[in-house]
MARMAR-843978 format. One line per 10 residues: number of its first residue (from 0); for each residue x, y, z of N, C-alpha, C. Coordinates in Angstrom, 2 decimals, padded with zeros to 5 digits. Atoms other than C-alpha are relative to their C-alpha. Layout:
NUM) X:Y:Z:X:Y:Z:X:Y:Z ~ ...
This chain:
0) -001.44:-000.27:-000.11:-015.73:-010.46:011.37:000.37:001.25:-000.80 ~ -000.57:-001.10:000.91:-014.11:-006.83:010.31:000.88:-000.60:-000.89 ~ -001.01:000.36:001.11:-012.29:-006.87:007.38:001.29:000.64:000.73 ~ -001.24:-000.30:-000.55:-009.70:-004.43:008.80:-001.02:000.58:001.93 ~ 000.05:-000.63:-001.69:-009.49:-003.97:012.65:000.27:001.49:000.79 ~ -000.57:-001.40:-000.44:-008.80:-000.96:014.69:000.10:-000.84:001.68 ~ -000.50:000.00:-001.62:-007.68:-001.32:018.56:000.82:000.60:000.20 ~ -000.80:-000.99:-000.66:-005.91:000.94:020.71:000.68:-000.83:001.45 ~ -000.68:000.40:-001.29:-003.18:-000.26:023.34:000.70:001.33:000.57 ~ -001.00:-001.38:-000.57:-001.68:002.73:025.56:000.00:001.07:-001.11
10) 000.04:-000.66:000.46:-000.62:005.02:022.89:000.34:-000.34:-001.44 ~ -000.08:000.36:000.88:-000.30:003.44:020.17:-001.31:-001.23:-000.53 ~ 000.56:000.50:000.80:-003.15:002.50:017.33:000.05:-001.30:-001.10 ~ -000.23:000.71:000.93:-003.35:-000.74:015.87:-001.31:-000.18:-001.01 ~ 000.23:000.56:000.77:-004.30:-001.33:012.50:-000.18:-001.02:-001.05 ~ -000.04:000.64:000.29:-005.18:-004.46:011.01:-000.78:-000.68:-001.22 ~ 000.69:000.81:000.94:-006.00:-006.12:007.68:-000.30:-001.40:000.32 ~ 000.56:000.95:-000.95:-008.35:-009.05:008.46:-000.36:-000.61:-001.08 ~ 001.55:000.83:001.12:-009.43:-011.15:005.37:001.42:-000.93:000.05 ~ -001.44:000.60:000.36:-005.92:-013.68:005.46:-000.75:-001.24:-001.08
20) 000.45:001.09:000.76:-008.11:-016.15:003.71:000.72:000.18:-001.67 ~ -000.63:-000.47:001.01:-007.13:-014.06:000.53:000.91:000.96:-000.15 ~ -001.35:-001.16:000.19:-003.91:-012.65:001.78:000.05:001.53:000.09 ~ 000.01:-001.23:000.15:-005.39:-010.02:002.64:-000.35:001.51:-001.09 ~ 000.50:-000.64:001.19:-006.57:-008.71:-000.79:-001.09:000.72:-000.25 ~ 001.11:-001.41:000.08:-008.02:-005.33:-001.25:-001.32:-000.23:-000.97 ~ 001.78:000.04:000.28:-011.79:-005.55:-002.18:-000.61:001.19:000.11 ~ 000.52:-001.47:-000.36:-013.76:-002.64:-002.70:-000.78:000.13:001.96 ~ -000.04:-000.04:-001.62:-014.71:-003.71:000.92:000.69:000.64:000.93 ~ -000.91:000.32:-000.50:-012.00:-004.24:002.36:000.81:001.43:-000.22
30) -000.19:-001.42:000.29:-011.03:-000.20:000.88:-000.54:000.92:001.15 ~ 000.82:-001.04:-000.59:-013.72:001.28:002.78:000.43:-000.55:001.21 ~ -000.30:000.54:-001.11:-012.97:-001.05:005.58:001.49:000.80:000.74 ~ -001.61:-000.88:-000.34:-008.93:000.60:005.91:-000.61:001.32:-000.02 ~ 000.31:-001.22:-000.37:-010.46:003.95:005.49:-000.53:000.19:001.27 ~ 001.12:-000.72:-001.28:-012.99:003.89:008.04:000.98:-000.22:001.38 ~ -001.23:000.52:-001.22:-009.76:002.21:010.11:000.59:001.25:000.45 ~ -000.64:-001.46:-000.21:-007.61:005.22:009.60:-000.57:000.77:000.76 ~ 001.27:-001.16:-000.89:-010.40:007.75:010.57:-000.50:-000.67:001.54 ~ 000.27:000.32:-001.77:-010.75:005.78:013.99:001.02:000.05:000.52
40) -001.02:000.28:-000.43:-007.31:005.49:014.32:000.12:001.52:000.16 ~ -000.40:-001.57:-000.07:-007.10:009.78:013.51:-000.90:000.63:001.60 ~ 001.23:-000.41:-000.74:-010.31:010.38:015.81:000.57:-000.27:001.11 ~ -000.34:000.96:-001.46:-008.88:008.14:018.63:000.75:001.06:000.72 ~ -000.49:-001.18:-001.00:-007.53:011.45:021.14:001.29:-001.28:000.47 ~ -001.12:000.20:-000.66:-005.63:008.96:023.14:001.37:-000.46:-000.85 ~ -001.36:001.05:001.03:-003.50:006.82:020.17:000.76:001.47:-000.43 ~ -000.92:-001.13:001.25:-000.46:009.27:018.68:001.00:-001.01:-001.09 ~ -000.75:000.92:000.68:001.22:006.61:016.51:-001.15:-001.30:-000.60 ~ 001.05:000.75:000.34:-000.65:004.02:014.24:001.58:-001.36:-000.37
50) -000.68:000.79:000.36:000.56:000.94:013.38:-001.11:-000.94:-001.37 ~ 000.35:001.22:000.53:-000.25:-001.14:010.34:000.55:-001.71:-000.46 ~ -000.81:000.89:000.19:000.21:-004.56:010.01:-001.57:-001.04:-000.64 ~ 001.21:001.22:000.54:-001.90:-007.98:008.23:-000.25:-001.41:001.05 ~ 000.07:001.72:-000.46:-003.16:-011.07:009.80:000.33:-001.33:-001.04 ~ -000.14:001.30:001.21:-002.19:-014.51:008.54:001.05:000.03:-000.59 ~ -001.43:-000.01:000.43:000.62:-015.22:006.04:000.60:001.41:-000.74 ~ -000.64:-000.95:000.89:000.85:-011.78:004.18:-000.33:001.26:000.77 ~ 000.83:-001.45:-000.43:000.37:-008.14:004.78:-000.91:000.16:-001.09 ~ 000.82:000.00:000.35:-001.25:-007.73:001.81:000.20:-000.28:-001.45
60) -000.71:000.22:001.17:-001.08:-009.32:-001.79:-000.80:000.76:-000.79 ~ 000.30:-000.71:001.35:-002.33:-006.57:-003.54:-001.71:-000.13:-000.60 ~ 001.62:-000.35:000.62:-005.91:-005.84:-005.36:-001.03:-001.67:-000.40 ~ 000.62:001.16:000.14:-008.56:-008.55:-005.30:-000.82:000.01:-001.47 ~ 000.07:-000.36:001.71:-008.33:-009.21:-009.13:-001.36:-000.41:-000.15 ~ 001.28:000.44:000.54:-011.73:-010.85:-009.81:-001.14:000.93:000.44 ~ 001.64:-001.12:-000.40:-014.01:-008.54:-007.78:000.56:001.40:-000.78 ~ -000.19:-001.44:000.62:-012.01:-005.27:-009.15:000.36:000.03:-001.45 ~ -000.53:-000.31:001.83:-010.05:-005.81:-012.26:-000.96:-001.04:-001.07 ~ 001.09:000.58:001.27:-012.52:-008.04:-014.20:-001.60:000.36:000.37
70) 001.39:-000.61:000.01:-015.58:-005.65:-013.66:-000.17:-000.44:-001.37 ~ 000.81:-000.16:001.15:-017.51:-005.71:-016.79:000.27:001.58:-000.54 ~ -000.49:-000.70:000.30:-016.13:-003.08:-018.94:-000.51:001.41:000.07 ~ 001.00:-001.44:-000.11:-018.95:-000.20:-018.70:000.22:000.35:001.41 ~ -000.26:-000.53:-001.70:-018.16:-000.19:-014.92:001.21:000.74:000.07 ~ -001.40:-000.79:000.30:-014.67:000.35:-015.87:000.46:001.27:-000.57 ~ 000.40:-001.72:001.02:-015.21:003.38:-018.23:-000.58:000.78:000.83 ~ 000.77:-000.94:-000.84:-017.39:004.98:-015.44:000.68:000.29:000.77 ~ -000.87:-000.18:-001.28:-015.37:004.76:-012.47:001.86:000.40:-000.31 ~ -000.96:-000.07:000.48:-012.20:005.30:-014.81:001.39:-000.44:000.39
80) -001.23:000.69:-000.64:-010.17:002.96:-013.31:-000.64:-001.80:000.51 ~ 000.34:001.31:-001.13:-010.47:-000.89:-011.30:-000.30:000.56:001.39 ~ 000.10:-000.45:-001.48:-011.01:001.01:-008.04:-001.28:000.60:000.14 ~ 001.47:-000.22:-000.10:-014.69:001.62:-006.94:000.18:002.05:000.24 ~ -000.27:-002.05:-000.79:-015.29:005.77:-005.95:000.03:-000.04:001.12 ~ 000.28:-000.07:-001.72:-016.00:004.96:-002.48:001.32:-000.75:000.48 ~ -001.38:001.38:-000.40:-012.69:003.65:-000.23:000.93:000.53:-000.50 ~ -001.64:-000.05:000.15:-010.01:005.68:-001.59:000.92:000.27:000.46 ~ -000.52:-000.13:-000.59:-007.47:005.18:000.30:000.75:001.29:000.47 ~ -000.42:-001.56:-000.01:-005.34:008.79:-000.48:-000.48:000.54:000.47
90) 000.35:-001.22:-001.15:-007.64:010.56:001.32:-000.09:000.02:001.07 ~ 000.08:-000.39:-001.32:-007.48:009.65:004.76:001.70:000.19:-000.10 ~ -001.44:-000.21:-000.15:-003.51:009.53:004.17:000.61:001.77:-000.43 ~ -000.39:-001.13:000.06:-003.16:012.45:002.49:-000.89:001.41:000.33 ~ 000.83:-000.95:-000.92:-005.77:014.88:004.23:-000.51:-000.87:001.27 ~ 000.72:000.45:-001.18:-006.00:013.44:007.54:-000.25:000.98:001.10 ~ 000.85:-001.07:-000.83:-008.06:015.25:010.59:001.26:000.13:000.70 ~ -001.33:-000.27:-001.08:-004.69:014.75:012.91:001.21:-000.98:-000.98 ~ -000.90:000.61:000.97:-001.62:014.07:010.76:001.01:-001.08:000.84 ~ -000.73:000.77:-001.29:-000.42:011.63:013.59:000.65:-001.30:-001.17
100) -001.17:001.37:000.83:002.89:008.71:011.94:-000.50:-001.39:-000.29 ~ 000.48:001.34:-000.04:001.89:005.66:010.97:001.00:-000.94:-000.69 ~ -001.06:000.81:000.28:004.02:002.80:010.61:-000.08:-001.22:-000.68 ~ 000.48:001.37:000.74:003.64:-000.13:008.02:000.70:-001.25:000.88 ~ -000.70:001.15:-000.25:004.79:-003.67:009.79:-000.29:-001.32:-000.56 ~ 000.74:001.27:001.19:004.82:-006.20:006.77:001.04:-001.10:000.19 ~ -000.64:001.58:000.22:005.72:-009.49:005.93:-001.02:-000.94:-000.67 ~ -000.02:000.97:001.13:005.36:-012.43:003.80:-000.66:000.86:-001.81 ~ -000.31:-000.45:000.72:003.48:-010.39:000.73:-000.48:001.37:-000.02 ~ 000.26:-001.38:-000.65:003.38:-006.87:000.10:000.13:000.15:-001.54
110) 000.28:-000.49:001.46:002.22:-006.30:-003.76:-000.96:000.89:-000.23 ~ 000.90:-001.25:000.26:000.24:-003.60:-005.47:-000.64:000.78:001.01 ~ 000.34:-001.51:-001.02:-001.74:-001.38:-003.44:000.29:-000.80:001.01 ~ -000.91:000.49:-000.99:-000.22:-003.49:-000.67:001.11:000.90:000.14 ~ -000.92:-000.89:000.01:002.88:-001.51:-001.51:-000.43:001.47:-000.21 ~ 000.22:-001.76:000.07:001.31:001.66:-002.41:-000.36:000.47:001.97 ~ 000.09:-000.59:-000.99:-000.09:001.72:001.22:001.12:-000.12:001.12 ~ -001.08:-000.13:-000.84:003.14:000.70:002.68:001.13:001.61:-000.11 ~ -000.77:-001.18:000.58:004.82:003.77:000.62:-000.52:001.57:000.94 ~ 000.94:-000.72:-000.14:001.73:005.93:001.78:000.69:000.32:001.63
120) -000.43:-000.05:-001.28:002.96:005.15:005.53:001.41:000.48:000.09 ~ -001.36:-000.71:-000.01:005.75:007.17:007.07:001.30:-000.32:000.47 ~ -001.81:001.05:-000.96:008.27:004.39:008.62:-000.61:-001.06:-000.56 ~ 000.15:001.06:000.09:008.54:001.29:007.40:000.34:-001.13:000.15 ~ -000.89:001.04:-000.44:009.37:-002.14:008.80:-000.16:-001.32:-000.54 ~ 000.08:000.99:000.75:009.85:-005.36:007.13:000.52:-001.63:000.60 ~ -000.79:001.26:-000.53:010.91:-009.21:008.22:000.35:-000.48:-001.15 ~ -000.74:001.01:001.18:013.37:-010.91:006.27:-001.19:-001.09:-001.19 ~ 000.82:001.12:001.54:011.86:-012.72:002.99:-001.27:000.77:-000.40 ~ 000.94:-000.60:000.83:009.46:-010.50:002.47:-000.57:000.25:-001.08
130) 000.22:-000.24:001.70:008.08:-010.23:-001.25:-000.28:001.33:-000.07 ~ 000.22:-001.49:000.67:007.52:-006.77:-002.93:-000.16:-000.39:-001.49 ~ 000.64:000.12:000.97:005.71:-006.45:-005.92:-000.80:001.24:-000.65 ~ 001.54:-000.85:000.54:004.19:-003.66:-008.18:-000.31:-000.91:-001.22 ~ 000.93:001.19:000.59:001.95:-006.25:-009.57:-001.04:001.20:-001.31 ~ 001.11:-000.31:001.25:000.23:-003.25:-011.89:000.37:000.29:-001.12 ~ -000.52:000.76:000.49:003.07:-003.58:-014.17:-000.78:-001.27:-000.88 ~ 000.19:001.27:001.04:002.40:-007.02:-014.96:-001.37:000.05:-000.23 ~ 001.50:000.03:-000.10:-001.57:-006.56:-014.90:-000.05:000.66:-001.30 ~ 000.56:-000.31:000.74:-001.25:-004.07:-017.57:-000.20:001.95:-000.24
140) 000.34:-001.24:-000.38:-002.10:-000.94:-015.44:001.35:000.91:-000.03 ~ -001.61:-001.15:-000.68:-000.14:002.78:-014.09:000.36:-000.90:001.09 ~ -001.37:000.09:-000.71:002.79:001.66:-012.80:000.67:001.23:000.47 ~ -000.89:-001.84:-000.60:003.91:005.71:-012.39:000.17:000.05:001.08 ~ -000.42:-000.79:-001.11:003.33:006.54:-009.00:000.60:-000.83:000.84 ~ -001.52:001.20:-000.54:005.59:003.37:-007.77:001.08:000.59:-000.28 ~ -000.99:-000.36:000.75:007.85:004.26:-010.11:000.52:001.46:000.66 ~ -000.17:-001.54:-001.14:007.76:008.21:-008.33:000.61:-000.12:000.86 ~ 000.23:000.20:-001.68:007.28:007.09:-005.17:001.73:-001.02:000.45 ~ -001.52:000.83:-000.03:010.83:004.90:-005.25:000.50:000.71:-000.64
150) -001.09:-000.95:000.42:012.44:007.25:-007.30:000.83:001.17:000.99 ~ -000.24:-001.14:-000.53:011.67:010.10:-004.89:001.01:-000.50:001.63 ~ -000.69:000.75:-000.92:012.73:007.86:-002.19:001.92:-000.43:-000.32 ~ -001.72:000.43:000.84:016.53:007.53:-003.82:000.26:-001.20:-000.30 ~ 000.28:001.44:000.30:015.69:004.60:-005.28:000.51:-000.29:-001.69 ~ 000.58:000.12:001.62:015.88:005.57:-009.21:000.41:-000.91:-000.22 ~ -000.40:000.82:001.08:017.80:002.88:-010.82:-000.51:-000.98:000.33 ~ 000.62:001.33:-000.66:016.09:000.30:-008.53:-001.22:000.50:-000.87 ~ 001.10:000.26:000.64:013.13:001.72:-009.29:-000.48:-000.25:-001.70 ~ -000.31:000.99:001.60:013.62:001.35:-013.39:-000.31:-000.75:-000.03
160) -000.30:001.60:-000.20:014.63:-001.97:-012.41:-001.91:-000.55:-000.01 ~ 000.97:001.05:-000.47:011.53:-003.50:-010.53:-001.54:000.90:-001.05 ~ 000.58:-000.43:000.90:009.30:-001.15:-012.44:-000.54:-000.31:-001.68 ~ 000.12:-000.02:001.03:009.70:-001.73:-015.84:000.47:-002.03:-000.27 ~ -000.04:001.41:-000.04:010.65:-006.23:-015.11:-001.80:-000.26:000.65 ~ 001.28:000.72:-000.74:007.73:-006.24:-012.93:000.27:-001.47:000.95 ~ -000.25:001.74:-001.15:009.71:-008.96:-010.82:-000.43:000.75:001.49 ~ -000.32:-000.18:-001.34:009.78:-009.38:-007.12:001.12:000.11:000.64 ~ -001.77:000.28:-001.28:012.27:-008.56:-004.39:-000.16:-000.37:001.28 ~ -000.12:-000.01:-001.21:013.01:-009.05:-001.17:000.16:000.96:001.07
170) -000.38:-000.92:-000.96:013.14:-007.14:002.23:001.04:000.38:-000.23 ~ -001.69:-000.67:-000.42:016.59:-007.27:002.24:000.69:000.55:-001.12 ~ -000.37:-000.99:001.20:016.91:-005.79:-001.30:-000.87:001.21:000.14 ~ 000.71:-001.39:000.36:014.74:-003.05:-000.65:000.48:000.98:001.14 ~ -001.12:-000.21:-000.94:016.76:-002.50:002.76:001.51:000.49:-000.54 ~ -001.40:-000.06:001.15:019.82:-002.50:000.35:-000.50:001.74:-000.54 ~ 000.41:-001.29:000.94:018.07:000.60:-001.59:-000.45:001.18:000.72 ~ 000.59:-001.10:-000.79:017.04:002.41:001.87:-001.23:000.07:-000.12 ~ 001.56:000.29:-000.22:013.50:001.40:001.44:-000.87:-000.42:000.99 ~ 000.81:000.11:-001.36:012.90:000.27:004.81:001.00:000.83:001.34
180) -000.60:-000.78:-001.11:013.58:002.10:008.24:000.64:-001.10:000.83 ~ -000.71:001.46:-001.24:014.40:-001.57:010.14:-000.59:-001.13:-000.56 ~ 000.04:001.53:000.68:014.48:-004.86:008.25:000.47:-001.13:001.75 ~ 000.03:000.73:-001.73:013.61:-007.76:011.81:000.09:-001.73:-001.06 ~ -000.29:002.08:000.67:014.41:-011.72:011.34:-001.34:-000.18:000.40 ~ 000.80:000.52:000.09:011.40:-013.26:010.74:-001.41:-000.01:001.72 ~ 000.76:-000.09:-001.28:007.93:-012.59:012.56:000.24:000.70:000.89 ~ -000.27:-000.91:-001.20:009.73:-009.86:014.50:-000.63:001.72:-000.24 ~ 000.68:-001.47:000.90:007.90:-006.93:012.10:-001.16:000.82:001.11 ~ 000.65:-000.99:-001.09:005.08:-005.81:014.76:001.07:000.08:000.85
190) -000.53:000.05:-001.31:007.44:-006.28:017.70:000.88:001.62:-000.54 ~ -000.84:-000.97:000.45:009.97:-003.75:016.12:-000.71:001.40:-000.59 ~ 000.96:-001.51:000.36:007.20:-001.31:014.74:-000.19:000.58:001.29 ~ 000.09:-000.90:-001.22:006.14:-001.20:018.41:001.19:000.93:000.78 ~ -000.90:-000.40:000.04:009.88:-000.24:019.14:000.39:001.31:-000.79 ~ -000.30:-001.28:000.74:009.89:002.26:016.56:-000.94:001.16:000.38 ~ 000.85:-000.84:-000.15:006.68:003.65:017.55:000.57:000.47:001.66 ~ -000.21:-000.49:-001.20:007.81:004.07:021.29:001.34:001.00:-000.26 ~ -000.88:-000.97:-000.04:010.67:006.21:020.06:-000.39:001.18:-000.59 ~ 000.66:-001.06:000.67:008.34:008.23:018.02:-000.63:000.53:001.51
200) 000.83:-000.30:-000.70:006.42:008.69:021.34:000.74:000.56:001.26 ~ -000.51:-000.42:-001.18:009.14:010.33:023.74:000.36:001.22:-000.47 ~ -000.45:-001.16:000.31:008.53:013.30:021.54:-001.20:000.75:-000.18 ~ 000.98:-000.87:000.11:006.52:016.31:021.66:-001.19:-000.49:-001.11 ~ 000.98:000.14:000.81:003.21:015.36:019.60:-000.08:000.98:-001.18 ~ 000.11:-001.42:000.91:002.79:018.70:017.81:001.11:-000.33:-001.09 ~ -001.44:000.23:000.99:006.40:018.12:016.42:000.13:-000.96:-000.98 ~ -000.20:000.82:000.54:006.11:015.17:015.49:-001.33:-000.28:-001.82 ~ 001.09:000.53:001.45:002.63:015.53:013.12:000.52:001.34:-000.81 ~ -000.52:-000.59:000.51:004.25:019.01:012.16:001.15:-000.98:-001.40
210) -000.59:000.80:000.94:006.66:016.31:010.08:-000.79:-000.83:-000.85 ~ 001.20:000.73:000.68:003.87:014.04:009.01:-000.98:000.52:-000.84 ~ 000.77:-000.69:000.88:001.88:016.80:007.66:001.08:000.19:-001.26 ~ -000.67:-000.66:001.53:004.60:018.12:005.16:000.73:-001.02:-000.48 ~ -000.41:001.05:001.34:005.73:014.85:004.22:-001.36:-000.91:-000.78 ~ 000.97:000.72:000.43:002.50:013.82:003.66:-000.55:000.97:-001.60 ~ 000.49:-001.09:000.92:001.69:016.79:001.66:000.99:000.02:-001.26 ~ -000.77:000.62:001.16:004.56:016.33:-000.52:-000.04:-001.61:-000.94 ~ 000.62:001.32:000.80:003.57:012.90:-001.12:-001.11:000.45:-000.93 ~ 000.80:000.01:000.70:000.58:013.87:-002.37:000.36:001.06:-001.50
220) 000.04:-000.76:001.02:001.79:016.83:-004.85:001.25:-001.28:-001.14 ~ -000.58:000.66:001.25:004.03:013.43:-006.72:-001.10:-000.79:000.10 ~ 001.41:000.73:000.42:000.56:011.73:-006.56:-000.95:000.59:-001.23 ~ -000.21:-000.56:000.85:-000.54:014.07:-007.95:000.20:000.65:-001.45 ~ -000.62:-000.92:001.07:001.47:015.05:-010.62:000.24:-001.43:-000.57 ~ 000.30:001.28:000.30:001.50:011.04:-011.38:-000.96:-000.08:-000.95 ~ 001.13:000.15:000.57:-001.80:011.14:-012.29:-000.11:000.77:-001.14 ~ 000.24:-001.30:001.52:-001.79:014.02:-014.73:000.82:-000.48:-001.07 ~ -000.19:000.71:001.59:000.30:012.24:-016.93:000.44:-001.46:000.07 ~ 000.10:001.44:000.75:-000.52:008.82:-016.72:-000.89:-000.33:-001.18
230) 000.76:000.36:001.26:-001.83:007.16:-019.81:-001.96:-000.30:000.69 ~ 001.22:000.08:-000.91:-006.00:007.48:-018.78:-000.67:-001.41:-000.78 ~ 001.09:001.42:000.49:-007.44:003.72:-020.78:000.75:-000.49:000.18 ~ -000.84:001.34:-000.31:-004.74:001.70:-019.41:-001.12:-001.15:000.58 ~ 001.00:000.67:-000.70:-007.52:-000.18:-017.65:-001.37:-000.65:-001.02 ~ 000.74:000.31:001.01:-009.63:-000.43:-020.84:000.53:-000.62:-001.17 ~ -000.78:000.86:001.13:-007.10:-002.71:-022.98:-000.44:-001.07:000.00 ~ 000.49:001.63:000.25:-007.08:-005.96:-024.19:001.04:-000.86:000.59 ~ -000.63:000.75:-000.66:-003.98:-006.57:-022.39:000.20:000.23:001.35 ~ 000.97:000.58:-001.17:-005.55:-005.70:-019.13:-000.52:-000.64:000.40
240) 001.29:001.23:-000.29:-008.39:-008.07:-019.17:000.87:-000.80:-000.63 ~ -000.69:000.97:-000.05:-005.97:-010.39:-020.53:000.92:-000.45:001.06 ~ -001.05:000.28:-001.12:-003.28:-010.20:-017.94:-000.94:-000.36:001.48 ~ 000.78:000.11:-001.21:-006.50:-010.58:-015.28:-000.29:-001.47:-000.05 ~ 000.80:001.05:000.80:-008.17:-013.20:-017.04:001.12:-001.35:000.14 ~ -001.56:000.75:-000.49:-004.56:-015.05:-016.85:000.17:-000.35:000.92 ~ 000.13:000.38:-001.81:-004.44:-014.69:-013.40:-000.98:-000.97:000.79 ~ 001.08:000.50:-000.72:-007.45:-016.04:-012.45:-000.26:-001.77:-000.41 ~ -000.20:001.47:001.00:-007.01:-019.14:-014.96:001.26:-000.63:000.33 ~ -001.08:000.85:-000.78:-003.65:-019.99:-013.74:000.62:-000.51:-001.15
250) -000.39:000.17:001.21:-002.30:-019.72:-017.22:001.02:001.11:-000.30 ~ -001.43:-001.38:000.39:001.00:-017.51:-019.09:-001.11:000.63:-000.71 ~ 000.76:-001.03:001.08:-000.97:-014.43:-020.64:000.48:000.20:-001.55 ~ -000.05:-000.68:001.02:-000.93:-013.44:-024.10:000.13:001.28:-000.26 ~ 000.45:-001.07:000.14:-000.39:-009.97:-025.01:000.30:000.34:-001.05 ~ -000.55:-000.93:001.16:-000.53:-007.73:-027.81:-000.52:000.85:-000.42 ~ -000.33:-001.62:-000.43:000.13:-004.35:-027.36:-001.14:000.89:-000.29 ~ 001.36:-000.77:000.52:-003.69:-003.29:-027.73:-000.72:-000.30:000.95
């Protein structure tokens, strides 16, 4: 069974996260798996519109804490982060071979790099009750390029908000903040992506990745510029591997501030 899917209907690319057992939770697999998606989805001549969406109850809850964030700490120091080298997502998004739209269609949860790759995508559609979560916040980790990435979006005081609580919201609060392009009642999130994508598709092609390139490209220069001054051993604390270690135990964490 793929982890993430690829299929092509008419002109429009679907993309699919495939592991629902664990919600969909990014695995250094399951990384390379969405990349190699993308790049079939870019390659694909006939698709001009992508669609992503998850199987099962979530789109995607975010980083699969036990295989990534509780490496063994020398792995962590090497790779300078929880994220393997191979599989990173940013680069088929932000250098892709054909800068063709791609459209997130989420529902039930949509935390950490769940949300980064919904951000990453250039329309976004949501069904009522949705969760939202930057889960790296409470983990421990950068929280910045959330924090950016909703700011730049005219989000600032929201973003503060969910940023610096580390709570969850809802579709229809992030709809409230102009964070989604079309908030659908329940289970209606692909149906309405395909809707969005067929209005993307009664327009010149050229034109349309002409837009996709330079917003993509601007994405990447607050990626970026994220990175250059985030704190670089956030990932090597004690209230990292505590806040993981927590998680996985099904216990309130401890922290202190080291």
């Amino acid at each position: 069974m793929a982890l993430v899917e690829y299929q092509r209907k008419e002109k429009i690319g679907y993309i699919t996260l495939n592991r629902p057992e664990k919600l969909n939770a990014i695995s250094d697999e399951v990384s390379m798996a969405l990349c190699d998606a993308l790049y079939q989805f870019y390659d694909d001549e006939e698709a001009m519109v992508g669609i992503i969406s998850g199987n099962g109850k979530a789109f995607c809850s975010g980083a699969d804490v036990k295989q990534r964030q509780l490496r063994p700490k020398e792995d962590l120091k090497k790779l300078g982060g929880p994220s393997a080298r191979e599989g990173n997502i940013r680069h088929p998004f932000f250098k892709p071979p054909q800068a063709k739209p791609i459209i997130a269609a989420m529902h039930g949860y949509v935390y950490g790099v769940g949300l980064r790759i919904a951000l990453y995508c250039d329309l976004t559609v949501a069904s009522k009750g949705t969760k939202f979560q930057v889960t790296e916040v409470a983990r421990g980790i950068d929280g910045i390029p959330f924090w950016m990435m909703l700011s730049e979006r005219g989000a600032g005081i929201f973003a503060d908000d969910v940023c610096l609580t580390g709570r969850v919201w809802l579709a229809e609060e992030a709809q409230h903040h102009h964070l989604l392009n079309r908030l659908t009642e329940p289970g209606e999130h692909l149906l309405q992506a395909e809707l969005l994508a067929t209005e993307i598709l009664k327009n010149p092609p050229l034109a349309v990745r002409a837009i996709v390139e330079a917003r993509r490209a601007q994405l990447e220069q607050l990626d970026v510029k994220s990175y250059s001054i985030r704190p670089k051993t956030l990932h090597l604390s004690e209230d990292f591997r505590e806040s993981a270690l927590a998680f996985v135990e099904k216990r309130k964490p401890v922290y202190k501030g080291r």
